[in-house]
NUGUDREN-487776 format. One line per 2 residues: number of its first residue (from 1); their letters; for each residue x, y, z of C-alpha. Coordinates in nm, 4 decimals, decimal comma. Layout:
// residues N
NUM	A	X/Y/Z | ...
This chain:
// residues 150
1	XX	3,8038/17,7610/11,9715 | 3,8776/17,6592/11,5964
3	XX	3,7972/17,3492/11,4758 | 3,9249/17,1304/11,1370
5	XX	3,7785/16,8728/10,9709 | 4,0287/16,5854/10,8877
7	XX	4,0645/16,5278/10,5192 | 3,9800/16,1905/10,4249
9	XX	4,2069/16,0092/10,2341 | 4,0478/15,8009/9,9140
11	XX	4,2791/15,4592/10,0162 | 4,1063/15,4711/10,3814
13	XX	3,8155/15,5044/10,2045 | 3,8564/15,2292/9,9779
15	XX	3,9526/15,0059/10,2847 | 3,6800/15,1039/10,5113
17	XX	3,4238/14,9932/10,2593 | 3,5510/14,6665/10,1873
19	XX	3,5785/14,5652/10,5499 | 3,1875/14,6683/10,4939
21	XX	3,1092/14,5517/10,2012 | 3,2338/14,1546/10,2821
23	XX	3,0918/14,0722/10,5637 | 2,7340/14,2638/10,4672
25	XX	2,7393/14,0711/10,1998 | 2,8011/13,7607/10,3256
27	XX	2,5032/13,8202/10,5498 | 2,2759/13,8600/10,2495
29	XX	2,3974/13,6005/10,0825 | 2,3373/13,3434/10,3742
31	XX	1,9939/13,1357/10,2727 | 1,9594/13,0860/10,6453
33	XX	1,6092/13,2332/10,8065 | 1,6411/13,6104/10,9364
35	XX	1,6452/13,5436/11,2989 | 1,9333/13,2580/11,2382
37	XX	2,1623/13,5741/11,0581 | 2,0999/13,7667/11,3543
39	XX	2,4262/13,6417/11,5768 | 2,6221/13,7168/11,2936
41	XX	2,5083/14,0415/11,1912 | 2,5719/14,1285/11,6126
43	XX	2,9252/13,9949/11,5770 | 2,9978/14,2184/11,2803
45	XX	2,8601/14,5357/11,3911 | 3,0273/14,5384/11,7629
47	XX	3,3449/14,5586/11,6106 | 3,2618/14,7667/11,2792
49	XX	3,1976/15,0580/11,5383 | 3,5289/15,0358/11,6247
51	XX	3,7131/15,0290/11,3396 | 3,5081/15,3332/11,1539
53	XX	3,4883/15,5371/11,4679 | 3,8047/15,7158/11,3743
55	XX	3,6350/15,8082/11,0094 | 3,3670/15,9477/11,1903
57	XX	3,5476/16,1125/11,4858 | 3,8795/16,2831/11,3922
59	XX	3,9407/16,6865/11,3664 | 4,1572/16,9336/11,5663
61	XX	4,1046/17,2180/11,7658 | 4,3125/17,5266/11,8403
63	XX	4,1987/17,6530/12,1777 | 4,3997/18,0057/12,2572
65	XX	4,7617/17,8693/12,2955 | 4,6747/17,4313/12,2712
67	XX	4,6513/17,2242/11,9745 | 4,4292/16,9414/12,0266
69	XX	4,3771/16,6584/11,8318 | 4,1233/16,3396/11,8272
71	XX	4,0771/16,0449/11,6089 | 3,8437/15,8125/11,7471
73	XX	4,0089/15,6365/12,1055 | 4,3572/15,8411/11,9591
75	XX	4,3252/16,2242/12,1849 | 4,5943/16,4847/12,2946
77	XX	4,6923/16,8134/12,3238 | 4,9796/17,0283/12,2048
79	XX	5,1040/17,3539/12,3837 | 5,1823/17,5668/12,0687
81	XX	5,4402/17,7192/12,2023 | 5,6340/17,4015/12,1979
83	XX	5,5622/17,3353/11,8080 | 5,9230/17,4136/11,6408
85	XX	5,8922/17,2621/11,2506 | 5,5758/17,1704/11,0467
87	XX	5,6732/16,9674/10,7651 | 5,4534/16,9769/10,4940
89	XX	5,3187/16,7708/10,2536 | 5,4651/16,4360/10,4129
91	XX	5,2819/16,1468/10,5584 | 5,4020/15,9740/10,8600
93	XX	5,3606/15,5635/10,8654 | 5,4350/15,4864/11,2052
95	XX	5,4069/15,6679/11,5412 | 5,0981/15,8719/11,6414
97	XX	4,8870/15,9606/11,3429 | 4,5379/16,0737/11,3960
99	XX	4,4761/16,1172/11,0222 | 4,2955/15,9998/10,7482
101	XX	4,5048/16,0942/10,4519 | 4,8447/16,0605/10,3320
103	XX	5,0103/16,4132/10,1972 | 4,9536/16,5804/10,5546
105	XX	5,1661/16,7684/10,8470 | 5,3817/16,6855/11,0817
107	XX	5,4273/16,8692/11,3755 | 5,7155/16,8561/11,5574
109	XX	5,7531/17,0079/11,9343 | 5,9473/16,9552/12,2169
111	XX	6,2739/16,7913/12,1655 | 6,1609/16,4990/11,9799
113	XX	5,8387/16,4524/12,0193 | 5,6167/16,5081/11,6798
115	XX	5,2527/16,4475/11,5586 | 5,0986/16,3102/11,2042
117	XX	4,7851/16,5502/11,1194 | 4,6180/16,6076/10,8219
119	XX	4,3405/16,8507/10,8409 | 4,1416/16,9349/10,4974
121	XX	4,2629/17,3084/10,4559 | 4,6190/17,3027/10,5767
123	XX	4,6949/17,6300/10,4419 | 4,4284/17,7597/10,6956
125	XX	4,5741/17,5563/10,9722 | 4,9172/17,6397/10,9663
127	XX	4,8016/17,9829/10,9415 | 4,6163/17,9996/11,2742
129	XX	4,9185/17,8149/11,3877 | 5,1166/18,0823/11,2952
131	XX	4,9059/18,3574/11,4641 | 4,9538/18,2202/11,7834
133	XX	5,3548/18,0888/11,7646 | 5,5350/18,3124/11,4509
135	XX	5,8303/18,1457/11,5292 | 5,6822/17,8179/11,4420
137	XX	5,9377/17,7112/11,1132 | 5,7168/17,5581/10,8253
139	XX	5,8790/17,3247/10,5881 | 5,7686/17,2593/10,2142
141	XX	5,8209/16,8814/10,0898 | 6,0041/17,0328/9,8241
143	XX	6,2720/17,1485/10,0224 | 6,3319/16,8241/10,2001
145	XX	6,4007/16,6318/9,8694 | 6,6864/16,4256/9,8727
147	XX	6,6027/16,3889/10,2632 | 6,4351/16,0533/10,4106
149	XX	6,0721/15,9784/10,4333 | 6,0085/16,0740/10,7861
């Protein structure tokens, strides 16, 4: 079993340590006594674990012929033998996107079912995809100009 590290985009980033960085600072900033901050600093954290679980928590795996995937509470599995197109170099806005990053892959399979990933080295990944379904059809941005955003 392989696994990938999800490439973290710098916006997410950027996002993630705001919705840090205000309420943390608020907390400082409060000139109530330590043990009067401590509700709020309870009510902040509870949910912070949720929100930068994903950042944390998000990779693939290809184990023999499945692709799996996990972002945080976002998990599933792919047969590779179903994947038909990557597209590459896209990002996806909507649907089922356990990424970090804009400028990823998505992987369509089935009829119409498809997938938002974007692992760090997607050169590797599509490779190993490759290995195990050749008939897999991979898809430059370039050559979808002129096409919608997916």
């Amino acid at each position: 079993m392989k696994t990938y590290k999800a490439k973290k985009g710098g916006l997410i980033t950027c996002i993630l340590l705001g919705i840090l960085a205000v309420p943390l600072l608020t907390y400082l900033l409060d000139p109530r006594p330590f043990n009067e901050r401590l509700n709020f600093l309870m009510i902040f954290l509870m949910p912070s674990t949720i929100i930068f679980w994903p950042y944390f928590d998000t990779y693939y795996q290809i184990d023999n012929q499945i692709l799996k995937y996990k972002s945080g509470y976002i998990k599933g599995a792919i047969e590779i033998g179903s994947i038909t197109n990557i597209l590459k170099g896209k990002t996806r806005w909507v649907g089922i996107k356990p990424a970090l990053a804009t400028g990823g892959l998505i992987v369509k399979y089935n009829r119409y079912d498809d997938v938002y990933l974007a692992p760090e080295d997607s050169e590797t990944f599509i490779k190993d995809l490759l290995s195990v379904n050749p008939s897999i059809q991979v898809i430059p941005s370039e050559a979808m100009s002129g096409t919608e955003n997916a």
